[in-house]
N, C-alpha and C positions, 0 to 999 in steps of 0.2 A: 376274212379268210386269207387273204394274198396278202395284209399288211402281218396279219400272226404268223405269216410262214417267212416274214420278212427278222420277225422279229427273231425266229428259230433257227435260220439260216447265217451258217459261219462257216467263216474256210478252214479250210483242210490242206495247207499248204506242204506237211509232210507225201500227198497224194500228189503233186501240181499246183501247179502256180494258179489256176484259175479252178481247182478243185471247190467244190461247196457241198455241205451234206445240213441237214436239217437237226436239231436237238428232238431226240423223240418224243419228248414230255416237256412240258410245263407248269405250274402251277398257278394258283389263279394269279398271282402275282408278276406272273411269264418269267418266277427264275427255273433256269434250265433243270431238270431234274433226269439224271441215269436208268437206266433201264435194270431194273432187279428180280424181275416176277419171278425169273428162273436163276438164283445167282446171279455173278457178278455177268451182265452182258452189255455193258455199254454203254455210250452218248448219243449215238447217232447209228443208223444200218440205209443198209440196201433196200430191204422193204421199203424204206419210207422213199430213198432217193430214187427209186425206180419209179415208183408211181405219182412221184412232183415230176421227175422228167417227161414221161407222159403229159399230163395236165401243161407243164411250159410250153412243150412243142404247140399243145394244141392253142394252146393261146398266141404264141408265137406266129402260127399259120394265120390266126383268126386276124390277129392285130397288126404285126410288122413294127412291133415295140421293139426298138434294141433291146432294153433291158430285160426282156423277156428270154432274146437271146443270150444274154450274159447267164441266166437262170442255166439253159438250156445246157452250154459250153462246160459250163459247173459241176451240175449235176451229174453229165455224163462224164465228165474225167471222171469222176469221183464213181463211179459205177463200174467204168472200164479197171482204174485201179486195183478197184477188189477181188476181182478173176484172179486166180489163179492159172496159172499155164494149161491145163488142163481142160480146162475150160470151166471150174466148178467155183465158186462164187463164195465169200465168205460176207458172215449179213453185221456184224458190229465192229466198230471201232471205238477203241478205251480211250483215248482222248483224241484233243485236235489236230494233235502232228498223224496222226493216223494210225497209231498203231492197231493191227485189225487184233477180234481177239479170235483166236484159232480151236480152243478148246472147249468154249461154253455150246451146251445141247442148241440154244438158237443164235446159236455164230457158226455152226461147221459148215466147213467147205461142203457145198452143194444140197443145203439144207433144201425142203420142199417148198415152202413158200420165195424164200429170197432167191431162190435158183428159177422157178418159175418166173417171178418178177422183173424178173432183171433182164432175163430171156427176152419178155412181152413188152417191155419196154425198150429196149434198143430194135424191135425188130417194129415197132412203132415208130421209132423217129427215124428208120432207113429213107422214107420219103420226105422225111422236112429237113433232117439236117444233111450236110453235104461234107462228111466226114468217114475218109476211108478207112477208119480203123473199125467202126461198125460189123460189118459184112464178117469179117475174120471173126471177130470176138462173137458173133454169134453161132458160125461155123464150130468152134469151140467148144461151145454153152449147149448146142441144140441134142447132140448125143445122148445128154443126161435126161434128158425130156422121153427117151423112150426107156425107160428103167420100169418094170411091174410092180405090182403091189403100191400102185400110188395110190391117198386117198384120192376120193369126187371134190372135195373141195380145192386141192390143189391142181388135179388134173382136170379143169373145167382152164385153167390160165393155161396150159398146152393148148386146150383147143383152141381157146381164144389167139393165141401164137401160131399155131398153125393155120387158119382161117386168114391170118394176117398174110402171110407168107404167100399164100395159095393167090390172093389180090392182087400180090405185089408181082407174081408172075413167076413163083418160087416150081421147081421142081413136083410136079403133082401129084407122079402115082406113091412117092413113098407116104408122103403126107396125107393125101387120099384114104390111104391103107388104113394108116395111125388113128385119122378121125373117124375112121368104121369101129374100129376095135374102141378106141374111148368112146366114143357113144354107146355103145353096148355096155361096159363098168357104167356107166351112171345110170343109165336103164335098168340095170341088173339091182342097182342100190337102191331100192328104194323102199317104202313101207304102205301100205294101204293105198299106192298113188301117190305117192308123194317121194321125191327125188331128197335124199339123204347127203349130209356130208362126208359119212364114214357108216364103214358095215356096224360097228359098235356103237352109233347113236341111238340115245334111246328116245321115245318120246318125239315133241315136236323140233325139225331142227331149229339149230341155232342160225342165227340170221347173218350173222359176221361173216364175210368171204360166202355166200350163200346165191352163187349167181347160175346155179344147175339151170332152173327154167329158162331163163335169155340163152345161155349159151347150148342148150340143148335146139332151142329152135332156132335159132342162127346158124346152124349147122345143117340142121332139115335140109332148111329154104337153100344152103347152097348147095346140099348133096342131092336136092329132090328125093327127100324123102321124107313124107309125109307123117308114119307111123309117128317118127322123133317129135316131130310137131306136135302131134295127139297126145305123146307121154309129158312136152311140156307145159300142153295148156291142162290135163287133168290134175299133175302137180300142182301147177300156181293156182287150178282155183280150189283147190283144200286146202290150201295153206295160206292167201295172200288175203280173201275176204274178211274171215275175221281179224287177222291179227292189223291189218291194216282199216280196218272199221271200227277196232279199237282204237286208235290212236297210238298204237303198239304198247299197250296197257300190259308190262311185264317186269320181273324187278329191277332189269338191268336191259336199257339200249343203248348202244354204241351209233355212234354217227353213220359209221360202215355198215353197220346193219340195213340201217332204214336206205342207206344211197345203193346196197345192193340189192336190196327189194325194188326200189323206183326205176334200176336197171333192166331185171326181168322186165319186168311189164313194161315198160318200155317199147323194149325191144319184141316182147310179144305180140302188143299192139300193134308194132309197125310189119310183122309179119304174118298176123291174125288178119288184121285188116277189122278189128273187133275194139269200138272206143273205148268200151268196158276199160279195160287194160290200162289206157291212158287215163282214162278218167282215177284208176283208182292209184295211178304212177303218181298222175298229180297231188292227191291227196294223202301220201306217203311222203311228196318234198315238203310240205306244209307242217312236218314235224318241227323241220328246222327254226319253222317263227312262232310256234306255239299252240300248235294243233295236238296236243301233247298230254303226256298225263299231269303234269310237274305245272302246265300251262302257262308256262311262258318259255321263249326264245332262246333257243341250244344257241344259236347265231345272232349275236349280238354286233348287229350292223352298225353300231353307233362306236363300238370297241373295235370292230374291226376283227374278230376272235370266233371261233367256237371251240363250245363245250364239248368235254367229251364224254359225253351221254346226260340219261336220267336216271341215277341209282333210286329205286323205292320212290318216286315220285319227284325226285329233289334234282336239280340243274346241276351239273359235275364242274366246278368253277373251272377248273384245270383244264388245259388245251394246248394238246400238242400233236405232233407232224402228221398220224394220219386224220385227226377230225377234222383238220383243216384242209388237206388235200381233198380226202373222199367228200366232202361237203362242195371243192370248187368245182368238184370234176361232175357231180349232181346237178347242182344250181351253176351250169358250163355258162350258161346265157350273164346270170348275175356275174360272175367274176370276168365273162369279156368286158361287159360296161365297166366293172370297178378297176380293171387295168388300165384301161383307155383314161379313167379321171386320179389315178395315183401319180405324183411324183417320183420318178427316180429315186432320191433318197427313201421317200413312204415305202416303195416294192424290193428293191436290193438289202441285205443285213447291212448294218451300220460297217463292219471288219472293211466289206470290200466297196466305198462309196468310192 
């Protein structure tokens, strides 16, 4: 995981001198591949470098690797960068000197996923890193966070930002307020019991960014409110037994799927007080070695890499910036040990040795 993100990882020296952003994609082969799904959108974005920032802090904390710091220093120029004055956030950049692109549907300034991210992520590393440009730039960014009409899949990373916030010693009652009203949209979303991505989902949700049950009851436990609690655990368990007792036996899983599912329950578990949850958290991270429909190893520990998913049964050779993120930030324990035994040159991109 941390050696493929080593491998993804290049500067951005039009951003900053010590700027770093990740290649989105790779092929099996790890040449860098652009991001097209929706037109032309890029080589690298915000999504991905907000949620490796994340992930370095934490390891950063856990370990006290310089180089971990260097990740850290990186990433987040490279994040602050892409604000806009306003505070609104643009998610791609067309090549390495930086150029952002300003008019593709997933590059506009203060799109819903890289605006959220980015938010969550700098107000994450306010207590590990010791950098005053922080504070402001999310001052900036936090206003956009209360706009209506957000999907539950994106407004579930508010909450998770504002819960942060609230920790940190942040201003209460506005935030207070915000997570009554979001917790009621994601309450209000839902189908037969079960907590939806968006009012237009049809059918079973999709698993991808899919963390309603965790961040619903993480909210509960700190609002004391218990209702929220009851709407997360009848959710997760219509939806997390089978499909996780399957072996998430469906045509298409992404790595973020199954590490947002092992999330929930997780986080249920530790606020259930109910092992069920853990028991079946654990048997969701076990996709990654082959617990699987495709049955063998999305996380190929010997390469250093993961996959990014199993299309129709088959291992997706290609790997890039989030399966490798959301897989370290899952398997948090595996990737402290694998930092602790990497070399310097092994964990940093070759650009900034």
């Amino acid at each position: 995981m941390l050696r493929q993100l080593a491998r993804l990882g290049h500067a951005v020296p039009g951003l900053g001198p010590r700027a770093l952003a990740l290649g989105v994609y790779a092929r099996h082969d790890d040449e860098l591949v652009p991001a097209r799904e929706a037109g032309v959108e890029g080589i690298a974005c915000v999504d991905d470098a907000a949620r490796a920032l994340e992930l370095y802090c934490d390891l950063w904390a856990a370990t006290a690797l310089p180089w971990t710091h260097r990740w850290c220093l990186g990433l987040l120029d490279f994040v602050l960068a892409m604000q806009d004055g306003d505070g609104r956030w643009i998610n791609f950049i067309l090549d390495w000197d930086g150029a952002a692109n300003r008019t593709g549907r997933t590059s506009l300034p203060g799109g819903g996923f890289w605006q959220a991210r980015a938010l969550q992520a700098l107000v994450h590393a306010i207590p590990i890193l010791d950098d005053s440009r922080i504070a402001p730039a999310v001052e900036r960014g936090l206003p956009h966070a209360f706009a209506d009409h957000v999907p539950p899949d994106v407004r579930v990373l508010h909450m998770m930002t504002a819960c942060a916030l609230l920790r940190q010693g942040a201003d209460a009652a506005p935030l207070l307020a915000s997570l009554l009203t979001w917790s009621e949209e994601l309450v209000d979303c839902k189908v037969d019991g079960v907590l939806m991505n968006s009012p237009f989902e049809v059918g079973t949700p999709h698993l991808w960014g899919h963390v309603q049950e965790g961040v619903l009851a993480d909210v509960g436990a700190l609002l004391g409110r218990d209702e929220l609690i009851a709407t997360a655990l009848t959710s997760a368990d219509k939806l997390y037994p089978a499909i996780v007792g399957s072996n998430f036996d469906v045509p298409l899983t992404q790595p973020y799927g199954v590490a947002c599912a092992a999330y929930s329950l997780t986080r249920i578990a530790a606020i259930s007080g109910d092992a069920h949850y853990g028991t079946l958290a654990a048997k969701a991270l076990r996709w990654f070695d082959g617990e699987n429909p495709a049955r063998k190893p999305v996380y190929d520990r010997v390469a250093g890499r993961v996959g990014d998913g199993i299309d129709h049964g088959v291992v997706n050779a290609s790997s890039g910036a989030e399966s490798n993120i959301v897989a370290a930030q899952a398997l948090f324990g595996d990737a402290t040990e694998l930092a602790r035994s990497l070399t310097t040159s092994a964990a940093l991109p070759e650009a900034i040795h």
